[in-house]
C-alpha positions as CSV (number, residue, x, y, z in Angstrom):
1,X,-21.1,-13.9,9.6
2,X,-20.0,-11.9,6.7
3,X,-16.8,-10.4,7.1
4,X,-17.6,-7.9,4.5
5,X,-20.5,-6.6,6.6
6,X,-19.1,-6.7,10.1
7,X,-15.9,-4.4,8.3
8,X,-18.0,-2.2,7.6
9,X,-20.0,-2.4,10.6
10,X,-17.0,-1.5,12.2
11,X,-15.6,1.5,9.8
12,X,-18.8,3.2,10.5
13,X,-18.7,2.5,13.9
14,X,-15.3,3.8,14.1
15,X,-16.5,7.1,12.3
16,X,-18.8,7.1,15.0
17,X,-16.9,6.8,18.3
18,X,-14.3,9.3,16.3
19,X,-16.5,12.0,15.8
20,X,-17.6,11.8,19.3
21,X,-14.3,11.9,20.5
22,X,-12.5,14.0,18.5
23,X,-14.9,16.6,19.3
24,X,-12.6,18.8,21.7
25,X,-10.0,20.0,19.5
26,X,-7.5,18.5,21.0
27,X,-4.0,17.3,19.7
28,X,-5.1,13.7,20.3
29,X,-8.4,14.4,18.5
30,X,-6.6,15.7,15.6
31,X,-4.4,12.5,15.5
32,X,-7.3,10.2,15.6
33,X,-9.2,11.9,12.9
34,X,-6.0,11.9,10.6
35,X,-5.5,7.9,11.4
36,X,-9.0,7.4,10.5
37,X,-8.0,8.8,7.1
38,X,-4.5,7.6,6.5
39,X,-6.6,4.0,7.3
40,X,-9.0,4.5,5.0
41,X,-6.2,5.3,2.8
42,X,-4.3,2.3,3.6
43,X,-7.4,0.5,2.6
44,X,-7.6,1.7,-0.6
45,X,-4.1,1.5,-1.4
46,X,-3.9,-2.4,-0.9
47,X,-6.4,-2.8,-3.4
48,X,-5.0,-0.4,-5.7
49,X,-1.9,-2.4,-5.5
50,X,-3.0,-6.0,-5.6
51,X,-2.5,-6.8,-1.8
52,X,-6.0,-7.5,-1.0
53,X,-9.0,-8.5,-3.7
54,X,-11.4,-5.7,-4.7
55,X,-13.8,-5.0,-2.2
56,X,-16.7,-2.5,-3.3
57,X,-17.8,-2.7,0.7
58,X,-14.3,-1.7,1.7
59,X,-14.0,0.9,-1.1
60,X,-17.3,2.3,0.0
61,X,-16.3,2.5,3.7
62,X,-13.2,3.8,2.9
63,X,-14.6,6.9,0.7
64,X,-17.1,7.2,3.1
65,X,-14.9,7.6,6.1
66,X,-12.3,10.0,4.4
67,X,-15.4,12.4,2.5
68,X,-17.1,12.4,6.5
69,X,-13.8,12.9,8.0
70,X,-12.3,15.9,6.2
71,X,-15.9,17.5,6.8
72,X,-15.2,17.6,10.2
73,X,-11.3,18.0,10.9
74,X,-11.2,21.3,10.1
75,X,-13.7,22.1,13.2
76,X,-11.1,20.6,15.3
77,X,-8.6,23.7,14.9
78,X,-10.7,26.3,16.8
79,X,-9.1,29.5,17.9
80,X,-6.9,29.2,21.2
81,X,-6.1,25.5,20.4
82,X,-2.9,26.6,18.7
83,X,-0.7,25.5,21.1
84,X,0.7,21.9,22.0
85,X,0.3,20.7,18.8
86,X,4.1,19.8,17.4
87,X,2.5,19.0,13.8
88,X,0.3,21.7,13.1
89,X,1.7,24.8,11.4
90,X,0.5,28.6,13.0
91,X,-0.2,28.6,9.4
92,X,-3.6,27.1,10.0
93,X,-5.0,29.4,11.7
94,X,-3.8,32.3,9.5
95,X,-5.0,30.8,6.4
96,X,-8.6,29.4,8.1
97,X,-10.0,29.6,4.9
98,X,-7.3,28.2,2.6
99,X,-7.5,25.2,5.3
100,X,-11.3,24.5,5.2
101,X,-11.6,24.6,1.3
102,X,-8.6,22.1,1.1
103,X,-10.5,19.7,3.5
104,X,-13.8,20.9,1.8
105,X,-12.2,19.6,-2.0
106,X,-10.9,16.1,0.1
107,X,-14.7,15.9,1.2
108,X,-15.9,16.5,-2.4
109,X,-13.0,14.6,-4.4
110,X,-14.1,11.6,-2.2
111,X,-17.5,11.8,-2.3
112,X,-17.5,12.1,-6.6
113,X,-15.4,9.0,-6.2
114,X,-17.9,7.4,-4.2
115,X,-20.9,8.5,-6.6
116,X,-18.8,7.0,-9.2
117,X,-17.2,3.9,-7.4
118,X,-14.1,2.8,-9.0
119,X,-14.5,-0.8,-9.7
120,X,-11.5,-2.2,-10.4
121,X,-8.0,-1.7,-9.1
122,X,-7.0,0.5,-11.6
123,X,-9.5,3.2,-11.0
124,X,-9.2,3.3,-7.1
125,X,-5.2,3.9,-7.9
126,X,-6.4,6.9,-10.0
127,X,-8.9,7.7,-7.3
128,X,-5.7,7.7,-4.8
129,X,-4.2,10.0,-7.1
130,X,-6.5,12.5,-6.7
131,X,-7.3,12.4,-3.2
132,X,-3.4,11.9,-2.1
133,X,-2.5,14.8,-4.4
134,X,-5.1,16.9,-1.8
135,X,-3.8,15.0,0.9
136,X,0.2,15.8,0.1
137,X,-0.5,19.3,-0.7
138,X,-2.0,20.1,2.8
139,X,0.4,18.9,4.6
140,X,3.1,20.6,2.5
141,X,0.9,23.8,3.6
142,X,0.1,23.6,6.7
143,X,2.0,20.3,8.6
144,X,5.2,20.7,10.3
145,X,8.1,18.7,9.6
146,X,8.8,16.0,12.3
């Protein structure tokens, strides 16, 4: 079997199962759709750095997951959910928009890398750049400290 293929297979079908569950709103649905990301990351970092060979299957499941992700995590914040979540700021939902456009340029910034898939290590480490510079200033907004 190709290994290529069936991480893939499984990156989308991860997307998958996490969109269905993370549905609710929850705090563990919020969790799951951040680990999807901060894997997809994680992905993209080890190429960037020279731990694991290039990939362009694994970049593309990686951009993939994070553009389809941040489409969606925003949704999970609905009003009344406020509440028993330790790492989310109030600040979310007083700044609803400010929130959404931040996961909105996340979504876009990956999806323009995608379009334009970097092809070497080099330019998925200034692809990181961009999307961890969205990434960091989120959570400087809107996480709280642990």
């Amino acid at each position: 079997m190709n290994w290529k293929a069936a991480a893939a297979a499984v990156v989308m079908a991860g997307m998958a199962f996490g969109s269905v569950t993370a549905a609710d709103g929850t705090h563990d649905s919020r969790v799951a759709l951040m680990k999807q990301i901060g894997g997809s990351a994680g992905a993209l970092a080890a190429i960037a750095k020279g731990t694991k060979p290039y990939d362009a299957e694994a970049v593309k499941a990686a951009l993939t997951t994070i553009a389809a992700t941040a489409k969606v995590f925003p949704d999970q914040f609905k009003p009344g959910t406020e509440t028993g979540d330790e790492a989310a700021s109030p600040k979310i939902w007083e700044n609803m928009d400010d929130f959404k456009a931040r996961a909105a340029k996340l979504s876009a910034d990956a999806e323009t890398a995608l379009a334009q898939l970097p092809a070497d290590p080099a330019a998925i480490g200034a692809t990181m750049n961009t999307l961890g510079a969205n990434c960091a200033g989120c959570h400087k907004a809107y996480r709280l400290g642990k």
